[in-house]
PASEBA-1860 file (N, C-alpha, C; in nm, 3 decimals):
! residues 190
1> XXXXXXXX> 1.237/2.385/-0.877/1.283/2.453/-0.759/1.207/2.415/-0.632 ~ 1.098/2.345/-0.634/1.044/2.274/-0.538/1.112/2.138/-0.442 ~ 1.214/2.084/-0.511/1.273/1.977/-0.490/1.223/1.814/-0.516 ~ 1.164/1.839/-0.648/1.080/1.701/-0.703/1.181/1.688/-0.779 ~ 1.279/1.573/-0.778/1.329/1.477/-0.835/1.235/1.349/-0.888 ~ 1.335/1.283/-1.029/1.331/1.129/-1.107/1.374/1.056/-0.972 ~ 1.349/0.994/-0.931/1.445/0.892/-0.847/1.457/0.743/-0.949 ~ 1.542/0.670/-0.953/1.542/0.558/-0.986/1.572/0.578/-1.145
9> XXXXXXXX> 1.684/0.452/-1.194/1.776/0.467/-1.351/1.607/0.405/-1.408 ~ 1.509/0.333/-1.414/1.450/0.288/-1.504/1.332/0.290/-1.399 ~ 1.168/0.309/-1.484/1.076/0.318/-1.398/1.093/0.400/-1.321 ~ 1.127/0.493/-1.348/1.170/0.658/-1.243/1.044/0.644/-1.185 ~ 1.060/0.768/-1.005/0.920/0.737/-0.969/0.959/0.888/-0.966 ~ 0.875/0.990/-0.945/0.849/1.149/-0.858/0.848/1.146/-0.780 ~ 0.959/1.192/-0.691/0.928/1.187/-0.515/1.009/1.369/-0.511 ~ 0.960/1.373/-0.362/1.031/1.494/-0.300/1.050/1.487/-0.186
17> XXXXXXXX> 1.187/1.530/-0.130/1.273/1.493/-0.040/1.277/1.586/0.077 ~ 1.168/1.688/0.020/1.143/1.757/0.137/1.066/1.702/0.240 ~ 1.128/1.750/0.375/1.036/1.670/0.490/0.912/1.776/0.501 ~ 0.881/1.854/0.438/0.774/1.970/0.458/0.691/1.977/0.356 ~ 0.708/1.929/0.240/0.684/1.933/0.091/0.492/1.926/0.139 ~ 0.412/2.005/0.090/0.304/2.033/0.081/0.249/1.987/-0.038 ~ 0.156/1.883/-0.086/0.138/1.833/-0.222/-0.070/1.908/-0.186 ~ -0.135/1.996/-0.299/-0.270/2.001/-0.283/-0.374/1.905/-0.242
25> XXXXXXXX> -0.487/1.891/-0.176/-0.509/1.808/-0.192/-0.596/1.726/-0.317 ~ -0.566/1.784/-0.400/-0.641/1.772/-0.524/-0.562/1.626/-0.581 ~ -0.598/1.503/-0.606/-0.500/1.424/-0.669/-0.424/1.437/-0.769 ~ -0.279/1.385/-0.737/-0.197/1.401/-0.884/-0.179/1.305/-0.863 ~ -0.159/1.278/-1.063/-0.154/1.100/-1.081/-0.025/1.136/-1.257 ~ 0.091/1.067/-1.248/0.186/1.117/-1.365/0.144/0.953/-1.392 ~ 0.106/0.940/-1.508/0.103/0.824/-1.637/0.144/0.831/-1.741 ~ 0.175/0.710/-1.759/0.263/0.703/-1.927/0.182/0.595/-1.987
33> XXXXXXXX> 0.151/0.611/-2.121/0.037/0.531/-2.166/0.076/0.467/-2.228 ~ 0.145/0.330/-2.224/0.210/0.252/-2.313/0.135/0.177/-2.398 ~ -0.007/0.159/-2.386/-0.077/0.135/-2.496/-0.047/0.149/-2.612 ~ 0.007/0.313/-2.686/0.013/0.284/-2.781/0.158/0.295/-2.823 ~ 0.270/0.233/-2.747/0.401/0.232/-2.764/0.364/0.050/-2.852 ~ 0.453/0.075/-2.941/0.482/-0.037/-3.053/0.561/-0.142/-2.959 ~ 0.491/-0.283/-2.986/0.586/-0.391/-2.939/0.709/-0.436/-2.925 ~ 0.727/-0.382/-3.101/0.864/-0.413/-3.121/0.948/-0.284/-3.019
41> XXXXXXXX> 0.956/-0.195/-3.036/1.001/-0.076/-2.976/1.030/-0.131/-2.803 ~ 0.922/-0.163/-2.766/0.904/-0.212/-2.603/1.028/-0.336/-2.600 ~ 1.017/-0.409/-2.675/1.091/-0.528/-2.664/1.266/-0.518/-2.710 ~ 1.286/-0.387/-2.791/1.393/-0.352/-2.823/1.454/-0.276/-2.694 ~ 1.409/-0.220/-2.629/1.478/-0.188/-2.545/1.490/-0.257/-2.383 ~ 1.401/-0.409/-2.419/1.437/-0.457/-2.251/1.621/-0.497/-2.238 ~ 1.688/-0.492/-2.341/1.852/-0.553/-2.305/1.923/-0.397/-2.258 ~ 1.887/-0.339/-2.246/1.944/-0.176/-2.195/1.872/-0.197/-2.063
49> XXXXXXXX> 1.739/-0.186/-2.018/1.695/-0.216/-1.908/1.745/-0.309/-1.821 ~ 1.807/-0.405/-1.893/1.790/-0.556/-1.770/1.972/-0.482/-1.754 ~ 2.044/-0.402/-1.896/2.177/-0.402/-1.822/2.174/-0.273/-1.702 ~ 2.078/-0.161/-1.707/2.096/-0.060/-1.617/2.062/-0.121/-1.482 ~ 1.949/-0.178/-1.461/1.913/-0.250/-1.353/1.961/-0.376/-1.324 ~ 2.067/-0.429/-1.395/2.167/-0.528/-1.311/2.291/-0.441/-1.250 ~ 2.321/-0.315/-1.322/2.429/-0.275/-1.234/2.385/-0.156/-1.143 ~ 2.233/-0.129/-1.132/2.154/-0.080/-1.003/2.117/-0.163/-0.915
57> XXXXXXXX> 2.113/-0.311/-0.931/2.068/-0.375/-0.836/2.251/-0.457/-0.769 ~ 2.365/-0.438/-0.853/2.466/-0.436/-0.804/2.505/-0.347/-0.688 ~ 2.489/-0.237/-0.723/2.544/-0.077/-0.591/2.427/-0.100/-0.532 ~ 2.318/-0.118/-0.533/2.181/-0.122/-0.443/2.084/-0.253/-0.416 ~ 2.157/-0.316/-0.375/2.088/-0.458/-0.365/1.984/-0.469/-0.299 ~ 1.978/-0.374/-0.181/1.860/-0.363/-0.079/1.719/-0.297/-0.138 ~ 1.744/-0.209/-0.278/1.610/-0.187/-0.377/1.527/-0.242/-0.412 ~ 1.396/-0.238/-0.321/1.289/-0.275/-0.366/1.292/-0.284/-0.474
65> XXXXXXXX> 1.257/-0.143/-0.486/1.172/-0.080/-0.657/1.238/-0.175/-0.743 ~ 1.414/-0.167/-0.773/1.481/-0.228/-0.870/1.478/-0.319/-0.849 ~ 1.463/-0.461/-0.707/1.464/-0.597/-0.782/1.292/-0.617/-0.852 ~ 1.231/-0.546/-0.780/1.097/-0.565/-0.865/1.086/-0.548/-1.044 ~ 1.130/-0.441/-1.041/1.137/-0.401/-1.208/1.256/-0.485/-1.300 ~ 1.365/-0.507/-1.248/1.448/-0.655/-1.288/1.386/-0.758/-1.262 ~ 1.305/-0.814/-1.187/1.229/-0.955/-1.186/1.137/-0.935/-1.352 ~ 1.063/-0.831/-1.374/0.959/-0.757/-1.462/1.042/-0.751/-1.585
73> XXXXXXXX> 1.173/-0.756/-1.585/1.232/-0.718/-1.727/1.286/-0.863/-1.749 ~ 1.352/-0.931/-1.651/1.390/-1.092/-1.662/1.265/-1.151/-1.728 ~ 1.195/-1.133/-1.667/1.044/-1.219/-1.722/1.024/-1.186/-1.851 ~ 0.978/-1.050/-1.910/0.952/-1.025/-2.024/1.071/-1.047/-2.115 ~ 1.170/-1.073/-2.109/1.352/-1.134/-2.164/1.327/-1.268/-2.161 ~ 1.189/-1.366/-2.155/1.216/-1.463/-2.099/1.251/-1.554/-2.015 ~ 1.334/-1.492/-1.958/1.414/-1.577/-1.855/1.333/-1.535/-1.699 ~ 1.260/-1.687/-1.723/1.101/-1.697/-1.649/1.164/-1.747/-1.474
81> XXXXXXXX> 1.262/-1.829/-1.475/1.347/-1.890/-1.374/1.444/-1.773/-1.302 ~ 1.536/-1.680/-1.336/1.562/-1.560/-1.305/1.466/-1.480/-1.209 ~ 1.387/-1.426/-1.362/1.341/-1.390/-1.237/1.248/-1.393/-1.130 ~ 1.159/-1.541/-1.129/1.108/-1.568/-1.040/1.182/-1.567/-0.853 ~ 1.333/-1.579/-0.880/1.424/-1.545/-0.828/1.436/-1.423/-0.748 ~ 1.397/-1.347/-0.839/1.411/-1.174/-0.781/1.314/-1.138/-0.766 ~ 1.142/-1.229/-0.766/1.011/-1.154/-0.727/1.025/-1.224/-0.592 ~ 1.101/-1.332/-0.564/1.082/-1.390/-0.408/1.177/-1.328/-0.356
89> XXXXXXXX> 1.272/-1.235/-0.413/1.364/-1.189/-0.332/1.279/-1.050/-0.291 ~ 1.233/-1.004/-0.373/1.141/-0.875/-0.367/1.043/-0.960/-0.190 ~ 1.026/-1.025/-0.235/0.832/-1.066/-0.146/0.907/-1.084/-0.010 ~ 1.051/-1.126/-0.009/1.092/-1.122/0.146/1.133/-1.039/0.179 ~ 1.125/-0.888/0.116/1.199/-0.785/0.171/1.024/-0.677/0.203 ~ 1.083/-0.649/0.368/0.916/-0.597/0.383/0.929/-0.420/0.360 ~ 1.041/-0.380/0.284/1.082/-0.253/0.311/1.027/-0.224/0.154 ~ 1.020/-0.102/0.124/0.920/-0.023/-0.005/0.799/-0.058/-0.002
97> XXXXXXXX> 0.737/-0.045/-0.126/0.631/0.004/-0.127/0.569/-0.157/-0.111 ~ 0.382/-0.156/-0.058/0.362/-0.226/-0.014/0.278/-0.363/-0.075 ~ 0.218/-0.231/-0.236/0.158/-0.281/-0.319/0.251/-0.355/-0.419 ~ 0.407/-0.307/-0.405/0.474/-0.416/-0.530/0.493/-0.538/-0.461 ~ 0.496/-0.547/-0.355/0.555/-0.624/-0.271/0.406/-0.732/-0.318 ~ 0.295/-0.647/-0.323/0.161/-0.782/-0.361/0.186/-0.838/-0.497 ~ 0.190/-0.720/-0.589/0.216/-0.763/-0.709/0.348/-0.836/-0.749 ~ 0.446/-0.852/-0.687/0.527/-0.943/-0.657/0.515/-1.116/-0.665
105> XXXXXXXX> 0.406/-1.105/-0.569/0.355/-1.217/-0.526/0.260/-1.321/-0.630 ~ 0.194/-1.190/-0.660/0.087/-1.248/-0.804/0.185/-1.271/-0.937 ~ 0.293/-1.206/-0.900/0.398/-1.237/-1.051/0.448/-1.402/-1.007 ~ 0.482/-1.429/-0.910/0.546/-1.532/-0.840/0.413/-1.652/-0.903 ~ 0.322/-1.640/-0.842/0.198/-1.748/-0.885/0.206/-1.729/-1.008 ~ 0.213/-1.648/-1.108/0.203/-1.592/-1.296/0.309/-1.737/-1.302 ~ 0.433/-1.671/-1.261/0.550/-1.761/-1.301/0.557/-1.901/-1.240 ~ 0.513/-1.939/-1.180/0.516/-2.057/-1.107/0.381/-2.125/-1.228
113> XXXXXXXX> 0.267/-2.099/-1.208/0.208/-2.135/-1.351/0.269/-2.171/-1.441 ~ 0.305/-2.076/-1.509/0.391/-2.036/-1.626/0.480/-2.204/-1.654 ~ 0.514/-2.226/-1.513/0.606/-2.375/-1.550/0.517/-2.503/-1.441 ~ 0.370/-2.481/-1.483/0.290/-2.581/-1.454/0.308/-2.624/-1.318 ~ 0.367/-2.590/-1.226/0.404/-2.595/-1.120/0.246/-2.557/-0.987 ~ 0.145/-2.624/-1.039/0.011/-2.548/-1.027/-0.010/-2.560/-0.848 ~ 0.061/-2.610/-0.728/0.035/-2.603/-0.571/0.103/-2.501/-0.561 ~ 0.226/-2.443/-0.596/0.318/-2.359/-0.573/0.264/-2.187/-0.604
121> XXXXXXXX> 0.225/-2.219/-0.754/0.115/-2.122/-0.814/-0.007/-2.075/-0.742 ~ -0.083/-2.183/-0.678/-0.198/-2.131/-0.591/-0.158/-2.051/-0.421 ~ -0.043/-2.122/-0.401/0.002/-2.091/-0.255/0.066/-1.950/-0.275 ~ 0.091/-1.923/-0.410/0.180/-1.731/-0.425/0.007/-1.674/-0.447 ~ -0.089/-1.683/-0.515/-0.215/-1.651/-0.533/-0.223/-1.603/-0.413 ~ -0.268/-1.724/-0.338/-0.358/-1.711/-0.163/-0.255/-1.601/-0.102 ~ -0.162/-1.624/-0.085/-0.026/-1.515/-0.018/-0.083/-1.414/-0.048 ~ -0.090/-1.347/-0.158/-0.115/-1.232/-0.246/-0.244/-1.192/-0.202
129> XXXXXXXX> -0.372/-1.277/-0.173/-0.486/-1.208/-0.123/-0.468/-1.186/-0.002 ~ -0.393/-1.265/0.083/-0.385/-1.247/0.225/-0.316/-1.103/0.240 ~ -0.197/-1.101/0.123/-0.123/-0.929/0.148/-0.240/-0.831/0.120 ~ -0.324/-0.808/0.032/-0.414/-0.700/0.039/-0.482/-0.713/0.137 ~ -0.543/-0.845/0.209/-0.615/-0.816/0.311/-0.543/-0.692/0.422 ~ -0.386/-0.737/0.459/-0.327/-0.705/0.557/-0.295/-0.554/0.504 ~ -0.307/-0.538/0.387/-0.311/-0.391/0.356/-0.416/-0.304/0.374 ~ -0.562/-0.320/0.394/-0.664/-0.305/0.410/-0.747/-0.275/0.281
137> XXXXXXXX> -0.702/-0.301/0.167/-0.781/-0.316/0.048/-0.809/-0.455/-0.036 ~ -0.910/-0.569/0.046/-0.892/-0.674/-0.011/-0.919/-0.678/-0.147 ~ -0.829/-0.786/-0.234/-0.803/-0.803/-0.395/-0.821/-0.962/-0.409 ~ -0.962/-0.942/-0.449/-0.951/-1.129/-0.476/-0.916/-1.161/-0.627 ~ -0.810/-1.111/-0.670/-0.767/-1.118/-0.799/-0.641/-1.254/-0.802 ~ -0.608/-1.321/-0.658/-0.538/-1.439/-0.650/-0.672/-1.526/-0.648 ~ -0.756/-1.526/-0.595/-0.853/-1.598/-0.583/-0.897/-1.696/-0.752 ~ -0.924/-1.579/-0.825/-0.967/-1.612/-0.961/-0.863/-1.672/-1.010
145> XXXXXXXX> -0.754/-1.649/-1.019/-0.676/-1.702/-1.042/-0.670/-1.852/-1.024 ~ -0.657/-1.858/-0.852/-0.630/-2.043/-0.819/-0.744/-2.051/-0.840 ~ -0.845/-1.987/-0.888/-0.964/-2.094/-0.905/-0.977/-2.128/-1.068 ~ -0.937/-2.085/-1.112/-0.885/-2.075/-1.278/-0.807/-2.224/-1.317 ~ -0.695/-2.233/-1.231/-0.610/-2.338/-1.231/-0.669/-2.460/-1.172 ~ -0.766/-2.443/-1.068/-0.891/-2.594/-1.035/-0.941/-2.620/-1.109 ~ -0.996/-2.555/-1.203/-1.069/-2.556/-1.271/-1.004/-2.663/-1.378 ~ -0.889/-2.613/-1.473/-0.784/-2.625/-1.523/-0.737/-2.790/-1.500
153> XXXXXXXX> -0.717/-2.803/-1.411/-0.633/-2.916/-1.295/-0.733/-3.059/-1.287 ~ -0.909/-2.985/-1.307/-1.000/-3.103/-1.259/-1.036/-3.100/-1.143 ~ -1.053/-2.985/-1.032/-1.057/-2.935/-0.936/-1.195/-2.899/-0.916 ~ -1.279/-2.934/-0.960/-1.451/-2.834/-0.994/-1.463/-2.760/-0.846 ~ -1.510/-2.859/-0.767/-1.541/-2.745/-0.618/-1.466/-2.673/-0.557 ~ -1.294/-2.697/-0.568/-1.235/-2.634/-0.524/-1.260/-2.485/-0.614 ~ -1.207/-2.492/-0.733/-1.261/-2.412/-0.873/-1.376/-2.288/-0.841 ~ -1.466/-2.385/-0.800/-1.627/-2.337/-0.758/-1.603/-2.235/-0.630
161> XXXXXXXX> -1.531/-2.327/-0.531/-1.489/-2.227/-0.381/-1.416/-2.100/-0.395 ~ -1.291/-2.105/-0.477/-1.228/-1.972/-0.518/-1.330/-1.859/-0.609 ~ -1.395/-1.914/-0.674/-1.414/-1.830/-0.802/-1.566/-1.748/-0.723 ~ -1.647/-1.869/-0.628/-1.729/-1.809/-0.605/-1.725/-1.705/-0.467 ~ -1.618/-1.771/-0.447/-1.562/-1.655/-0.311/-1.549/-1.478/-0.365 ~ -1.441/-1.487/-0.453/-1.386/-1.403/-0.507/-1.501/-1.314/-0.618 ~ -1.605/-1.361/-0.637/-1.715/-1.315/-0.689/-1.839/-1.201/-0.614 ~ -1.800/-1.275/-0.456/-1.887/-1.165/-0.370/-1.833/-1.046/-0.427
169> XXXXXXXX> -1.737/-1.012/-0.420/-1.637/-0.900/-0.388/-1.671/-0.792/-0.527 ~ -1.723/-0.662/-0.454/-1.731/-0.517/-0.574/-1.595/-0.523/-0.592 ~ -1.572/-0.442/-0.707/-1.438/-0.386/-0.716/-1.399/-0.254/-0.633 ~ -1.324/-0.217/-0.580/-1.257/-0.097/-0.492/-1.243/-0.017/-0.567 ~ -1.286/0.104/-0.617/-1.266/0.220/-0.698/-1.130/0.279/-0.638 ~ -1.130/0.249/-0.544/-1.016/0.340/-0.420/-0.881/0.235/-0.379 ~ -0.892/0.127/-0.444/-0.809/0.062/-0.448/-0.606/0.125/-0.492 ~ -0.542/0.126/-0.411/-0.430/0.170/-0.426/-0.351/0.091/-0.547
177> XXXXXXXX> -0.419/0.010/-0.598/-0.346/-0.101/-0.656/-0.419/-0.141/-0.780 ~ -0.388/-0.163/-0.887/-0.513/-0.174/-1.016/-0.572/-0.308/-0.965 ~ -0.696/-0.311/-0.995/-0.771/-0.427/-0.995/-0.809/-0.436/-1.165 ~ -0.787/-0.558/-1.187/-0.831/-0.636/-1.370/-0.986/-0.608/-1.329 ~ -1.077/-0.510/-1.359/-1.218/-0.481/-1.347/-1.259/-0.608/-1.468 ~ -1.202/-0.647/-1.567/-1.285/-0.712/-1.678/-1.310/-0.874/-1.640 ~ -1.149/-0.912/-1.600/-1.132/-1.062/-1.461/-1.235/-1.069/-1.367 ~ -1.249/-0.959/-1.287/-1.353/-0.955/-1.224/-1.503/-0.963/-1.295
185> XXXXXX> -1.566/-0.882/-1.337/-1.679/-0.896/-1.413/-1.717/-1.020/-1.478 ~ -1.610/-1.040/-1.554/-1.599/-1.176/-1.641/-1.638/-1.284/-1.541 ~ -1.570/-1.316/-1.427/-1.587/-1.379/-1.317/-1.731/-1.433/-1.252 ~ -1.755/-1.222/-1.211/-1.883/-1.269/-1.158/-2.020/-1.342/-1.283 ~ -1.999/-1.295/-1.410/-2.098/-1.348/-1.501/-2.108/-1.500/-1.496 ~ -1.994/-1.583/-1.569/-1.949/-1.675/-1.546/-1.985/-1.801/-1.405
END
C-alpha cells in the first residue's frame, strides 16, 4: 500500500512511483543469492528469458534495463555476436542507469576478447574506466584487464603500464558498482 512495485518482466527492479516516497535513511539493499542456485537450473531457464525479453525489448526498444539483460542472456545462450550487438546498443543509449551502462562496456571488451579481437577489447576496457571516472567512482577494473591481454599479446610494458596503474588504486567500499576485490588484490600482489 505504499506504492512499491516489480517493474520489469525479468531482473525485476523495486521502484516507487511516488514523487514523495520517503525511503529511511538506513540502507536497503533486496539480494538474491544465486550462489547457491544449481547450474543446470540457471541454464534451463535462459530460453524463457531470452523469449520474455525479446518480446519486451519488441514493445520497449528504448529499455535500458532490457537491452542490457538480453545482451546478458544472448551471451550466456552463447550467442556471443548477438549480443555484443545489444551491449553497444545499451553503451549508446545515455538514458538509465549509469552503472549498467559501465558494465555494458566491460561486457563489450569480455566479448570482444572472447573472439580475440584484442585492440577492440582494450578500447571497450579504457571506455569503461573513463565511464567510472565520469561517474565519480573511479574502477580500474578495465585497466587489469587490458593489461592482462598485453601481457597475453607480448605487450610487457604496456602490460606493466595498465596493471601498475590500476594497482595504485584502494578499492571503494562505497562504490555504487561491485568492484572484483580478489582481481584487484590479486593484482596488486602480483
Amino acid at each position: 500500500g505504499r506504492g512499491w512495485r516489480w517493474k520489469h518482466p525479468v531482473h525485476e527492479m523495486l521502484c516507487n512511483d511516488k514523487p514523495n516516497c520517503i525511503v529511511s535513511k538506513t540502507k536497503i539493499r533486496v539480494c538474491q543469492d544465486r550462489s547457491t542456485t544449481e547450474l543446470k537450473k540457471f541454464k534451463s531457464r535462459l530460453p524463457w528469458d531470452l523469449a520474455v525479453l525479446n518480446a519486451e525489448h519488441l514493445e520497449k526498444n528504448q529499455c535500458t534495463r532490457t537491452m542490457f539483460y538480453l545482451a546478458q542472456t544472448l551471451s550466456a545462450l552463447g550467442k556471443k555476436k548477438e549480443a555484443l550487438e545489444m551491449y553497444m546498443k545499451r553503451c549508446a543509449s545515455s538514458e538509465g542507469d549509469s552503472w549498467e551502462k559501465y558494465r555494458a562496456m566491460i561486457r563489450c571488451g569480455d566479448t570482444y576478447a572472447f573472439f580475440s579481437k584484442v585492440n577492440e577489447a582494450i578500447d571497450w576496457y579504457l571506455r569503461a574506466v573513463s565511464e567510472s571516472e565520469r561517474l565519480g567512482t573511479f574502477n580500474p577494473t578495465g585497466l587489469i584487464h587490458a593489461g592482462r591481454i598485453c601481457r597475453q599479446i607480448g605487450r610487457p610494458k604496456l602490460a606493466y603500464m595498465y596493471l601498475r596503474y590500476a594497482a595504485q588504486f584502494d578499492v571503494d567500499d562505497n562504490s555504487p558498482y561491485h568492484v572484483d576485490t580478489n582481481l584487484m588484490y590479486f593484482t596488486k600482489w602480483n
